[in-house]
Every structure is written in C-alpha cells, then in structure tokens.
C-alpha positions as CSV (number, residue, x, y, z in Angstrom):
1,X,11.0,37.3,14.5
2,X,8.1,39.0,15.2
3,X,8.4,42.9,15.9
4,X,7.0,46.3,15.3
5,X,8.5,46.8,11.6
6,X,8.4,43.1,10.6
7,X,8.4,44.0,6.8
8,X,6.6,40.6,5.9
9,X,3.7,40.3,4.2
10,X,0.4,40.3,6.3
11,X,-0.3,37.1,5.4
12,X,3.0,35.2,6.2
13,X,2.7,37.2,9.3
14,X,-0.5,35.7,10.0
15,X,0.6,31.8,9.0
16,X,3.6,32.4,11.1
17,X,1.5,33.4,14.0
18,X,-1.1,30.5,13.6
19,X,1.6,27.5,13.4
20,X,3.4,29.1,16.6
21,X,0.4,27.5,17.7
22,X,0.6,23.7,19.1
23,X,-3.2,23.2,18.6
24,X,-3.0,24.8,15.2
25,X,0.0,22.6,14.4
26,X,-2.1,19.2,16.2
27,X,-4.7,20.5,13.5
28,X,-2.2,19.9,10.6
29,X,-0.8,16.8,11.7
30,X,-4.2,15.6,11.9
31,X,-5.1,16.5,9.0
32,X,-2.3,14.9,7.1
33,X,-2.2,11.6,9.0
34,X,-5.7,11.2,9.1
35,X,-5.3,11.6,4.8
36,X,-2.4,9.4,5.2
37,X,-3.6,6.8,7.4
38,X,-6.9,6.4,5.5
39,X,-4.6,6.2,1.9
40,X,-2.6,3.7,3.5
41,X,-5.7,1.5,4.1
42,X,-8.1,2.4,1.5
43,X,-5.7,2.2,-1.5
44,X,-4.6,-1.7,-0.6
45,X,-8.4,-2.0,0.1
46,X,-8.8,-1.0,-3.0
47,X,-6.4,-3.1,-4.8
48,X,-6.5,-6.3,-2.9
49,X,-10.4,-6.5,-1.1
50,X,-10.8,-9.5,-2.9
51,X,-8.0,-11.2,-1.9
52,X,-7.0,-10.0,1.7
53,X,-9.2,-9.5,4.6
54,X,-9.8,-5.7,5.1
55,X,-9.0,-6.2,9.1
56,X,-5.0,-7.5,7.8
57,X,-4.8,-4.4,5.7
58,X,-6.7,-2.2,9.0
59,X,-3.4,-4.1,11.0
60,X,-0.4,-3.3,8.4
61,X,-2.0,0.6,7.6
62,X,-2.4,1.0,11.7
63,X,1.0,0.3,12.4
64,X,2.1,2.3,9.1
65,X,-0.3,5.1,10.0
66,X,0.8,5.3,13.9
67,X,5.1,5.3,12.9
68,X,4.1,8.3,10.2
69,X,1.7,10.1,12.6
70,X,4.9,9.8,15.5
71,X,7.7,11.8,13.4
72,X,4.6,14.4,12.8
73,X,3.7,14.5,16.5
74,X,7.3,15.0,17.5
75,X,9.0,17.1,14.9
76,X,6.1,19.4,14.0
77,X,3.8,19.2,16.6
78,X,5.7,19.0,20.3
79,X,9.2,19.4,18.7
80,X,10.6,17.6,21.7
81,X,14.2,16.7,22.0
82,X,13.6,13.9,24.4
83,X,14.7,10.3,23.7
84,X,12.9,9.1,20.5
85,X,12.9,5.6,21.6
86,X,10.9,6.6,24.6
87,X,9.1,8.7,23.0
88,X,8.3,6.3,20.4
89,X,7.0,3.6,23.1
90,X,4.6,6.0,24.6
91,X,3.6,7.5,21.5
92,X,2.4,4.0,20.5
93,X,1.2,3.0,23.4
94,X,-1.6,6.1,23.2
95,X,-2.3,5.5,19.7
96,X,-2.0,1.5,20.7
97,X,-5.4,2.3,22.6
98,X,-6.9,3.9,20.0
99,X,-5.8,1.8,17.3
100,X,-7.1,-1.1,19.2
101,X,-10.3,0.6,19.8
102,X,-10.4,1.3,16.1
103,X,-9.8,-2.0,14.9
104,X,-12.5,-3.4,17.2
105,X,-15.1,-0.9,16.5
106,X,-14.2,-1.7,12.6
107,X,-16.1,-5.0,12.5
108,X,-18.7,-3.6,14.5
109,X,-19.7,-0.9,12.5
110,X,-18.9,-2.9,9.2
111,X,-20.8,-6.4,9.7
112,X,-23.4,-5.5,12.7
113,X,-24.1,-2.0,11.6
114,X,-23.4,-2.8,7.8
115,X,-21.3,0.1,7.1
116,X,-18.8,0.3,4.1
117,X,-15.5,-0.7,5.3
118,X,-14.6,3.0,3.2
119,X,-16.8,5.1,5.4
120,X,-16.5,3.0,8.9
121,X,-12.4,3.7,9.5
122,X,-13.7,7.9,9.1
123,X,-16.1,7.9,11.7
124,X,-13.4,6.0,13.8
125,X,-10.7,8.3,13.2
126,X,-13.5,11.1,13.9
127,X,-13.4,9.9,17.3
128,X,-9.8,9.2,18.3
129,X,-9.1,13.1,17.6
130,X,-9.2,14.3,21.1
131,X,-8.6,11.2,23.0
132,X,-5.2,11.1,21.2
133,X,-4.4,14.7,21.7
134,X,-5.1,14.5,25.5
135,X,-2.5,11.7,25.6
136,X,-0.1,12.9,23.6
137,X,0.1,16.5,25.2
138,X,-0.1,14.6,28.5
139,X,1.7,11.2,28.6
140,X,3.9,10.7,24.9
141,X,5.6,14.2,24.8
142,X,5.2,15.5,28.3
C-alpha cells in the first residue's frame, strides 16, 4: 500500500507505481514476448536453416510465441479472472490477424524486398505493437 509514511525505498516506490500501470505492464510483456517470440524463431533458424524452410519454423515459433504472449497478457498485463478458454480463443484470434499478417508480410519483405529472414520478423513485430494492444484492451480481455 501506498500511503503518507510508506517507509519503502524511493525507488520501489517508484517501480511499484509504474507497474500499477496497464500500459507500463503492456510495455513489459512486449518486451519479453517480443525477445521470446523472436528466440523461438531465430534460434531453430539458426540451427536448422538449412534443412527446414524458415516460413515452418515462422508457423511453429507463431503459435509458441502467441500461447507464451497469452499467460503474459492475462496474468500480468489485464489480470482478468474471466474464463481462460474464452479468453484464450479471443486472444488468438487478435494475435491470429497479426500473425497472419506477419507471416505474409515475411516472404514479402524476405524474397521481394531481399531482407534477412533475421531482420524481416523485427520490423514485423515493430508493427503489430499497437494493433495488438487495441485488441487486446478491447476484444480478448474486455
């Protein structure tokens, strides 16, 4: 709690205030499944580029990438209580757009615009940001 003669330190104070924030906590959560969702495609990249197409692995780290990015949405970011399963379905369905988007803009950018299939997923992700946040705030966790 928060009052007159909190005794914590300044700086807890502060961190305390900032993640009683939802856009502050959206900002985390992006931040780690944006790291997360680019390891979980960029390390198999990495290891099997030569052997599996890099759209499979953009398919497998999507869906891996959109479950993580849910529990973070819903336990950090909304903290909802409502039905997961529900949740879940809507969730996906406004990362779904998104992801779709994303994994047709990924052969664009990496055979017509001849980007590295390292730097072309970024500027995707770059672009989902507040699309997804509208969504979520408004449709998944309403």
């Amino acid at each position: 709690m928060n009052t007159a003669n909190d005794s914590r330190h300044p700086l807890v104070r502060l961190a305390a205030g900032l993640l009683a924030e939802q856009k502050v906590r959206y900002l985390i959560a992006g931040g780690w499944n944006t790291v997360f969702g680019y390891g979980i495609y960029a390390g198999p990249y990495y290891l099997l580029h030569g052997r599996v197409h890099y759209m499979v692995i953009a398919v497998v780290a999507n869906v891996l990438a959109i479950t993580m990015a849910y529990a973070t949405h819903k336990l950090f970011v909304f903290r909802t209580k409502g039905n997961v399963l529900r949740e879940y379905f809507r969730f996906y369905g406004v990362y779904g757009v998104t992801a779709v988007l994303g994994l047709l803009a990924l052969p664009l950018c990496v055979e017509l615009l001849g980007m590295s299939p390292y730097v072309a997923p970024l500027l995707i992700m770059a672009v989902s940001v507040v699309i997804s946040y509208l969504g979520h705030k408004h449709f998944s966790f309403k």
